[in-house]
C-alpha positions as CSV (number, residue, x, y, z in Angstrom):
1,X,0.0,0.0,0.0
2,X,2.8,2.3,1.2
3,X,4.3,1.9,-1.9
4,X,1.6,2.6,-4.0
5,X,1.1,5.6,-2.5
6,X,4.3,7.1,-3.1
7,X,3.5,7.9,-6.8
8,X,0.2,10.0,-5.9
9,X,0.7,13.8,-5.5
10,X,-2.0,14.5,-2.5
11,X,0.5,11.8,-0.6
12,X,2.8,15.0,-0.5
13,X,1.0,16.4,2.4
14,X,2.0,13.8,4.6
15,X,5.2,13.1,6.1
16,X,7.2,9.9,5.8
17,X,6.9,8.4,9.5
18,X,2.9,9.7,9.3
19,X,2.8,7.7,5.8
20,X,4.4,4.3,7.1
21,X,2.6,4.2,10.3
22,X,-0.5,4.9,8.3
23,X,0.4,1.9,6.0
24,X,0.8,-0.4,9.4
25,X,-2.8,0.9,10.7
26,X,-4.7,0.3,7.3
27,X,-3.0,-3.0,6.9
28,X,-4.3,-4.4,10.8
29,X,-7.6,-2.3,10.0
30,X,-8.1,-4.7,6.7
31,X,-7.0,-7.8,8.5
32,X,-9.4,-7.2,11.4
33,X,-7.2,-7.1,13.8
34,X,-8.9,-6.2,17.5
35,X,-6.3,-3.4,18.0
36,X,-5.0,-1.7,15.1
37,X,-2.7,0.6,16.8
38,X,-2.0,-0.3,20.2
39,X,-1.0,1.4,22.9
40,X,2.8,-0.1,22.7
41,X,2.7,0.9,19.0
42,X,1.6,5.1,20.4
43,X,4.4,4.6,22.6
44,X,7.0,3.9,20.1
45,X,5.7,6.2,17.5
46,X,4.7,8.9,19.5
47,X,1.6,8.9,17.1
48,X,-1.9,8.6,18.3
49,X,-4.2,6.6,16.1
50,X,-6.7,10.0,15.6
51,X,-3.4,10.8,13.7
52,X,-2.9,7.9,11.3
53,X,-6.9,8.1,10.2
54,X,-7.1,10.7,7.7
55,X,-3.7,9.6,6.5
56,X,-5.1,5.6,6.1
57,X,-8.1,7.0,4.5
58,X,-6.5,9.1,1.6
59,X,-4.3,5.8,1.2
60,X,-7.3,3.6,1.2
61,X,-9.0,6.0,-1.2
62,X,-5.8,6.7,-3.4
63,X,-4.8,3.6,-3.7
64,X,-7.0,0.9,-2.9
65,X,-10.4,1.9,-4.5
66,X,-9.0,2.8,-7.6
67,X,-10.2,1.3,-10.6
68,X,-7.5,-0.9,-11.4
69,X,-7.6,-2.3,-14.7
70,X,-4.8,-2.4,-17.7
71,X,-4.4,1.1,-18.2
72,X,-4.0,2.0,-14.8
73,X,-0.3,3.1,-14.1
74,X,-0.9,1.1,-10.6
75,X,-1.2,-2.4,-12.2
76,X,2.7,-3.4,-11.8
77,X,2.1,-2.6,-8.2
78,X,-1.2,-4.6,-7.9
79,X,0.5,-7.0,-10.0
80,X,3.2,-7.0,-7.7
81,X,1.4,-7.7,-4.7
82,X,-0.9,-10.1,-6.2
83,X,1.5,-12.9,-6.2
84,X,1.9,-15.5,-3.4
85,X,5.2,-14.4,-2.3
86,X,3.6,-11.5,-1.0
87,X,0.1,-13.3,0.0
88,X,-1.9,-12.3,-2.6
89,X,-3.2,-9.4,-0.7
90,X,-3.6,-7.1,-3.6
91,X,-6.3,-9.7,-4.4
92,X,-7.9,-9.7,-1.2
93,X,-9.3,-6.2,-1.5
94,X,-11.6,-6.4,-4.9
């Protein structure tokens, strides 16, 4: 996900640490995971999960719901990710 949003100019507003962090939230937050960001994970990142949430949602929106199809500059990425070595996870969100 991180990766894909990189290469998308509204990304620009965020910075790096915000941006990865983010990534880490949406990822446990499309997993289901009980606890997103824990408290351990505030701790270490001095970054409150209010924080990450408009940054996971631009990400979500920017490059998750995109219409990915053969045109789409994004399809190497999806591609990418799509294969087992990486669990398919690309996949997972269609």
């Amino acid at each position: 996900m991180l990766e894909g949003s990189l290469i998308q100019y509204p990304m620009l507003a965020y910075k790096p640490s915000v941006l990865a962090a983010s990534a880490l939230y949406l990822a446990s937050k499309l997993c289901f995971s009980k606890e997103p960001w824990s408290n351990r994970m505030a701790s270490i990142t001095s970054l409150q999960e209010k924080t990450l949430r408009r940054c996971a949602k631009d990400i979500y929106e920017v490059v998750l719901l995109r219409n990915i199809d053969e045109s789409n500059k994004l399809r190497a990425v999806f591609n990418k990710f799509s294969s087992s070595k990486y669990g398919g996870v690309s996949t997972k969100i269609q």
